[in-house]
N, C-alpha and C positions, 0 to 999 in steps of 0.2 A: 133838457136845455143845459148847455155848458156855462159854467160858473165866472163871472165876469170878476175874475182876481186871479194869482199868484200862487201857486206854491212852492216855499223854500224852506228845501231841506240841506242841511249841512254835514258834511261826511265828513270820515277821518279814521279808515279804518288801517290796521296792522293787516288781517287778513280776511280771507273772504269765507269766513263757515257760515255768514246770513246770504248771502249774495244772493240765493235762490228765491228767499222768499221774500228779499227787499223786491227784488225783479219782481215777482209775481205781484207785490202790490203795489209797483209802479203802475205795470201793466192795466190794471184795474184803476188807478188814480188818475192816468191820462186823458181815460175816456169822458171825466167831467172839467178838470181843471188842468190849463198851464202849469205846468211841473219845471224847477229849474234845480238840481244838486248841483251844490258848491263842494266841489270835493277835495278834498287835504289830503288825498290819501298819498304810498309813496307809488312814484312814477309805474311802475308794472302793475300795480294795483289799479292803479286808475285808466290804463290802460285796457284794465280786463273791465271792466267797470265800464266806460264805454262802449266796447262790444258787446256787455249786455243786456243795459238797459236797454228798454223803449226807443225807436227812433225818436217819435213825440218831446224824449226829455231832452232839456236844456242843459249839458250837463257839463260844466266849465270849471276850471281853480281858482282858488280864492286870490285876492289880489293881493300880488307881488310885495307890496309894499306890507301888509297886514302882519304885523310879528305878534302874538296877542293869544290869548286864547281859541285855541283851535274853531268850535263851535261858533264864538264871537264872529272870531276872524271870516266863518263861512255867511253868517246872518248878514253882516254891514255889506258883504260882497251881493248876497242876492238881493237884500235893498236897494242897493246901486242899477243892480240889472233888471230890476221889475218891470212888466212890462204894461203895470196898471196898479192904482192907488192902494187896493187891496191887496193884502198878502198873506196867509198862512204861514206859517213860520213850523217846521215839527221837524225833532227829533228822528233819526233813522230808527228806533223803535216802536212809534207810534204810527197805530194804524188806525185812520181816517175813514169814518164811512162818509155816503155822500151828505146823509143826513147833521151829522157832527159840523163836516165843514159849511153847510147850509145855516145854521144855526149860530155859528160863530161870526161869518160874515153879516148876519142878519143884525148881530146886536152892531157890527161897526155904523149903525144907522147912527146913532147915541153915542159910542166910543169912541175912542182912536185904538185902544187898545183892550183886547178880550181875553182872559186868562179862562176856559176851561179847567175841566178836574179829570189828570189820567188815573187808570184804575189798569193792576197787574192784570191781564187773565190771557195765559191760566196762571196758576198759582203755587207753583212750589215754596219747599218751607222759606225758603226768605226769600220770596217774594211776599209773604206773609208776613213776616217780619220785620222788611223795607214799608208794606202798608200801615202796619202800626206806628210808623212816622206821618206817615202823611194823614192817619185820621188823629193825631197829636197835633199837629198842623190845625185841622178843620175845627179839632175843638176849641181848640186856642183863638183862631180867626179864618185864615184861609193857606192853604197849599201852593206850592209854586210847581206847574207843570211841566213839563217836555212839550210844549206847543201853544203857540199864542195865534190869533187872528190880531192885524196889524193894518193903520193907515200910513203911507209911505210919508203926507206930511209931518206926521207926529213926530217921525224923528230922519230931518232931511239931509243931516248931517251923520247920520249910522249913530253911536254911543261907544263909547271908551271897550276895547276889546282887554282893554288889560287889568280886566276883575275876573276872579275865581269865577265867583256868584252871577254869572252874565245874566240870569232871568228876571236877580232882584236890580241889577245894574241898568235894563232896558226900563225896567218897568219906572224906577226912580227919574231916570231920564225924561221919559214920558211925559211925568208928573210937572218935573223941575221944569219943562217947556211950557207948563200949561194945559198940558193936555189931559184926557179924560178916563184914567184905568177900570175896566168892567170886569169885575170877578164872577163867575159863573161855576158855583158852588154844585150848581144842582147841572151842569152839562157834562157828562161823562164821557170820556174817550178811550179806546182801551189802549194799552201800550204793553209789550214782549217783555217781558221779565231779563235782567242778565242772566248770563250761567252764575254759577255759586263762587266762582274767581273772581268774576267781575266785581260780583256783591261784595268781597272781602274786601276789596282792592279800595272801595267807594267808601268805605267806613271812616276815615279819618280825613277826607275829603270834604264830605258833608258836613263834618261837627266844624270844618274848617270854614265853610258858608257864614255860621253863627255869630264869626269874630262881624262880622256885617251887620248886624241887632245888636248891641252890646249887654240891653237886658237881657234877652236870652242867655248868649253865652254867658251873664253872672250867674244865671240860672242853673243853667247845666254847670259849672265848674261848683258848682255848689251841691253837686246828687252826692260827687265821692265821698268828700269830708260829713255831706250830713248822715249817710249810710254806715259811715267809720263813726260816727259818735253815739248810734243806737244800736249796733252790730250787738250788743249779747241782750236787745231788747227785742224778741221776735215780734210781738204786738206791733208796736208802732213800725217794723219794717212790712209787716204785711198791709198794715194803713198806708202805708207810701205807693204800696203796690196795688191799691185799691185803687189810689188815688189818680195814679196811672190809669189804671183800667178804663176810670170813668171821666178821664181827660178824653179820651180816645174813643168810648163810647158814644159821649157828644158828640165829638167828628162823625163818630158812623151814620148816625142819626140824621143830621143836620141835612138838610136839603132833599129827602127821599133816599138818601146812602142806603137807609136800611135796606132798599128792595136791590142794592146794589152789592154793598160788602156782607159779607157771612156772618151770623148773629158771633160767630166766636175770634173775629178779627180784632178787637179790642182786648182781645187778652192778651196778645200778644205784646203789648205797650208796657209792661214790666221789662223784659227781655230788652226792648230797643233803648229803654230808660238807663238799665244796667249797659248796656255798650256806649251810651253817649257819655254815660259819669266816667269813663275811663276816656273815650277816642275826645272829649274835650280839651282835657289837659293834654293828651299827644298832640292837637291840633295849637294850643296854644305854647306849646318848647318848641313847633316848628315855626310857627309864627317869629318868637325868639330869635330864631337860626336862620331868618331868612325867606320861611313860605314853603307852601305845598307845592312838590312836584305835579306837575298834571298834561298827560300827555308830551313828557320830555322836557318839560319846562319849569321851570322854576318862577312859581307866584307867589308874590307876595298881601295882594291886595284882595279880601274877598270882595270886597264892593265899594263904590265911593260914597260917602255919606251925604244925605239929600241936599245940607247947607253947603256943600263942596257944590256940589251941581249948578243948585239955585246961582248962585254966585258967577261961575262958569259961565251960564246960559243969559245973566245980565249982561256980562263982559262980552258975548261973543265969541265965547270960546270951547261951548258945548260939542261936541261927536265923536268919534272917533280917532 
């Protein structure tokens, strides 16, 4: 039985070295669900990109008007174009069994909005190393995916494209409307690892998210200096690193993870500790300076804060 919803996926690539195996699981993605790519790529790209996909896919550019974060920019355009209440929303590295997307749509009975939990596989070292955030994330409370299950009314005016953080910017929106965010701790999806470029490039990126918490980020801007103040005390830096471990540990644990992440993925959460007490403070001199570059652009905002919103959405002035 074909899946009565939407899937939007948002593109934006420089080149084509996935092309093949996006194709191959469009191919396969057709067969249950509507498929529509918003695609930003540049013009001969998206050209070839056409000719490859699926007949089936819907595969059109984002709207003209949309200057914003690229991804954003592709999301509020396949909202626009949905061709049914439900929507899928996923990342071009996340791949969808039928079962995941069945599950997800299943809770929008209750939601408006469904946040799944992506999982690397396979796994190279840092992809290992990117997990040990995200079960940092789980221990702490919950993770933000590359893919959400979506109600078109939740948000019928799309949400602001001109935050970094677009996943905590949707979901905030969501909220500030009234509407009802479902976190699904225990629904695994698996999602492609970067290359090891990509993963470097993402590093000061992400801690740039943070400035959007602002406990966090006191948090994190606070690893370097307290590292530097016990640095000839090894006892208490391996406590620190413990501490880590078993922040991250929780995460694995939490919801069945363990039959999911590898009993040794929480150790890696020293390592990702030690890159966040430096790429914080980079992210904060850029903040400084004006914002994170991200796909050619210069951002300044990770996310707008909820009382921004709420406010916004009284006035009538909530979307994109």
């Amino acid at each position: 039985m074909r899946l009565d919803a939407e899937y939007v996926l948002p593109l934006r690539w420089s080149d084509d070295t996935d092309l093949d195996d996006l194709t191959n699981y469009l191919d396969g993605l057709v067969q249950w669900i509507d498929v529509t790519v918003v695609d930003g790529s540049p013009p001969a790209l998206f050209a070839a990109h056409a000719r490859a996909f699926p007949r089936a896919v819907r595969h059109v550019a984002p709207h003209p008007v949309a200057h914003g974060n690229g991804k954003a920019c592709g999301v509020v355009t396949g909202l626009a174009l949905a061709r049914g209440e439900r929507v899928v929303i996923a990342d071009d590295d996340v791949r969808h069994d039928r079962a995941s997307l069945l599950a997800l749509l299943s809770d929008l009975s209750d939601a408006d909005l469904v946040a799944p939990q992506n999982v690397f596989a396979p796994a190279p070292w840092h992809a290992r190393w990117d997990t040990a955030r995200s079960l940092v994330n789980r221990g702490l409370g919950r993770d933000f995916p590359g893919t959400y299950a979506l109600r078109c009314a939740a948000l019928p005016d799309g949400y602001d494209v001109n935050a970094l953080f677009e996943n905590l910017e949707m979901e905030r929106t969501v909220l500030a409307r009234g509407g009802r965010v479902r976190h699904r701790r225990d629904l695994y999806v698996r999602r492609l690892p970067p290359d090891a470029r990509r993963f470097f490039s993402q590093r000061v990126r992400q801690a740039y998210d943070s400035l959007a918490q602002p406990a966090r980020m006191c948090t994190e801007l606070a690893l370097a200096p307290a590292v530097l103040l016990v640095r000839g005390r090894p006892g208490i830096l391996c406590l620190l690193a413990a501490l880590a471990v078993a922040v991250a540990e929780r995460g694995r644990r939490r919801d069945h993870g363990g039959a999911v992440y590898p009993r040794t993925a929480a150790l890696w959460a020293p390592a990702w500790a030690a890159e966040r007490a430096i790429t914080s403070w980079l992210a904060l001199a850029l903040r400084l300076r004006g914002g994170v570059v991200y796909a050619g652009r210069r951002m300044r905002r990770a996310a707008t804060p909820a009382r921004v919103l709420r406010r916004r959405v009284a006035e009538g002035h909530d979307g994109a």
